[in-house]
N, C-alpha and C positions, 0 to 999 in steps of 0.2 A: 721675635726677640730671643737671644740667646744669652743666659747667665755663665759670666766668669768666675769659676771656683779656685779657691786654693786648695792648697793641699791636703789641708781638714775638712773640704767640700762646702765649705763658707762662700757666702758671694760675695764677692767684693768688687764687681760692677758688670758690665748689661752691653751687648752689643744690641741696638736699634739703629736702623735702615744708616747702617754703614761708619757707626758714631760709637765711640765706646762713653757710657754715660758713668758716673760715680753710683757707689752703691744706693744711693737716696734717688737717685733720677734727677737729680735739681743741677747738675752739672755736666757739660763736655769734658771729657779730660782725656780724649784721644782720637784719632780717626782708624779707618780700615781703608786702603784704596791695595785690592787686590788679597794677595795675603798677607799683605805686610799691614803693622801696625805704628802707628806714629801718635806723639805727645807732642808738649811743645816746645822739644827742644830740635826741631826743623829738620831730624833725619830717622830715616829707619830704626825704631827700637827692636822690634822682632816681626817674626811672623807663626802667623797661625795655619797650622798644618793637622793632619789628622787629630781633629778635634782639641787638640792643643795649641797653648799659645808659648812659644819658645824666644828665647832673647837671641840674639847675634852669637851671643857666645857659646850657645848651645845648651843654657840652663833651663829648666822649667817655668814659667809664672804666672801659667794656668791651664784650667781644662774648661772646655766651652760645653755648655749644655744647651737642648732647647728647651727652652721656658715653654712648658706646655698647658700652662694655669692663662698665660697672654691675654687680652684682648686687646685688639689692632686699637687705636686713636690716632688722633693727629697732632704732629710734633708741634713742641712751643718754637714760637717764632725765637725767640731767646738761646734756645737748643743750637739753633739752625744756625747763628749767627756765631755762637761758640765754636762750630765745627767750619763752618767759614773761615773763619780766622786762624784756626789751627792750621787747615788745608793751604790761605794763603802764605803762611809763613816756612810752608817744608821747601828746603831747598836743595837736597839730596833725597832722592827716591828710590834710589837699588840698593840692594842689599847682597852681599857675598853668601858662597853656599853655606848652610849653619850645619855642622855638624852635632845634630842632637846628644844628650846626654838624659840622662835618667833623675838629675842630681836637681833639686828646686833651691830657687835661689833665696838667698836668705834674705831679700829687700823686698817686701809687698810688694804687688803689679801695679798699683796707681803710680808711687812711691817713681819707679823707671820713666813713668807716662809726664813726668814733672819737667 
């Protein structure tokens, strides 16, 4: 499991086995297929790149950590059906080159994942 920091190194959500969870765990509210990241609004939001997770536009809106406190379990069946549903719904999967910036974006990471 890897924790998504903001920019004050706060979590505010959780990549497990390919799923970005809310910061409580009680929710899907994004997928990873590849490096790109997707919500539910059916296209590429960003992607995550040298331990960063970057928007299209090249803004910051997050750094990935590993969660090194972990212990493995097994995902709720509930989880799995959230991340289904996101996955069936993306209907754009490429994303153009991002030109990185340095600059974080002023809208939370879930916040874009909407």
């Amino acid at each position: 499991m890897y924790l998504i920091q903001n920019q004050n190194k706060e979590t505010v959500a959780y990549i497990e086995n390919m799923m970005i969870l809310d910061h409580q765990h009680e929710h899907v509210i994004g997928i990873l297929i590849g490096d790109c990241f997707f919500g539910r609004n059916k296209k590429v939001v960003g992607k995550i790149f040298n331990q960063t997770a970057y928007l299209l536009n090249g803004e910051l809106v997050g750094k990935i950590e590993l969660n090194k406190e972990y212990k493995s379990s097994s995902i709720k069946k509930s989880l799995m059906l959230e991340a289904w549903d996101i996955l069936m719904s993306i209907s754009e999967h490429t994303a153009a080159w991002i030109e990185v910036t340095k600059k974080w974006s002023k809208i939370p990471f879930a916040k874009h994942l909407e």
